[in-house]
N, C-alpha and C positions, 0 to 999 in steps of 0.2 A: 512563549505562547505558540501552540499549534496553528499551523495552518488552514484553512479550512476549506476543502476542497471538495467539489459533487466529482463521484466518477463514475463512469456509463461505460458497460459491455453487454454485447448481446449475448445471448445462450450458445456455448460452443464455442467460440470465439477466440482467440488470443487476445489477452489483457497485459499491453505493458507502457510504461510510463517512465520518464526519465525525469531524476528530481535533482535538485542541486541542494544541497545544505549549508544553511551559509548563519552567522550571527546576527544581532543586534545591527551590525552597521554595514553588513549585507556582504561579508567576505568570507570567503570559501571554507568551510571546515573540513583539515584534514580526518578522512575517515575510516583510517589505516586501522585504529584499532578499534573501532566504534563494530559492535552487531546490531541487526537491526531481525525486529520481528513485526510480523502486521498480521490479524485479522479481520473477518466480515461475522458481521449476526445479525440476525433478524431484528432484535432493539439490542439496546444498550444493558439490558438487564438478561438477555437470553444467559440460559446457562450452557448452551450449546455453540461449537464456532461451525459456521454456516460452511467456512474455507479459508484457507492460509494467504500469503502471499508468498511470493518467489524471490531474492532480493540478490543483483548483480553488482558489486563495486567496479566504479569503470576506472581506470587507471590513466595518468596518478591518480591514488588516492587523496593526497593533496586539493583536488579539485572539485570535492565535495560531492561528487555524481556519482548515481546509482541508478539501475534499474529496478522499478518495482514490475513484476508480472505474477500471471497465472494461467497456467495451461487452459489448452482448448476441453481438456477432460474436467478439468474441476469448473468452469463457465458453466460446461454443461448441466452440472447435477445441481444448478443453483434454480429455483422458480423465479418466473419472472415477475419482480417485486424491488422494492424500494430496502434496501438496506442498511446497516454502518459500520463504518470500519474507523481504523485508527493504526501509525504506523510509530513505534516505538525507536529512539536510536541507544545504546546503552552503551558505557564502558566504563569499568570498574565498578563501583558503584554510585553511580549516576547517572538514571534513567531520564529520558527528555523525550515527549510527543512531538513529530517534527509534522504530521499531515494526520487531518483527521475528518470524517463528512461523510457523505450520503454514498454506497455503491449501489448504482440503478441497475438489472437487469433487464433487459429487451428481451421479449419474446423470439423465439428463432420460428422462422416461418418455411425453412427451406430443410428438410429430412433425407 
């Protein structure tokens, strides 16, 4: 089962988050051969993706960590609004939701 997580970036912004993947009884998935994909949209039924993620394996892979980000150019062209997103890990074929929940945008107030 997916995690469920609120995550909050202002407009513009660099958006990045470091996540650890781990099983059932909380130990590290290596995630050497694992891809991973995430989106953001305005509901769950948009047919539209609002913006991507950006996805870093930190090494070892062994160690189940990753960066999730998103540039300060795609923050920007988001409105400030309540979103959702959801981050996929896959390999071969066997898809798994490992984070999934609200992305908040903040108004940016500084031009």
């Amino acid at each position: 089962m997916a995690q469920s997580t609120n995550l909050t970036v202002g407009q513009g912004e660099t958006f990045k988050i470091l996540v650890s993947v781990s099983d059932q009884t909380g130990a590290s998935i290596d995630i050497t051969d694992q891809n991973f994909s995430g989106s953001v949209r305005e509901t769950y039924s948009s047919e539209n993706v609002s913006a991507n993620f950006s996805f870093e394996k930190i090494s070892p892979n062994s160690s189940g960590s990753l960066y999730i980000s998103m540039a300060p150019v795609t923050t920007a062209t988001l409105t400030a609004q309540d979103y959702v997103y959801d981050i996929l890990m896959t390999s071969e074929s066997v898809t798994r939701r490992i984070i999934e929940g609200k992305f908040i945008v903040r108004p940016s107030v500084t031009r």
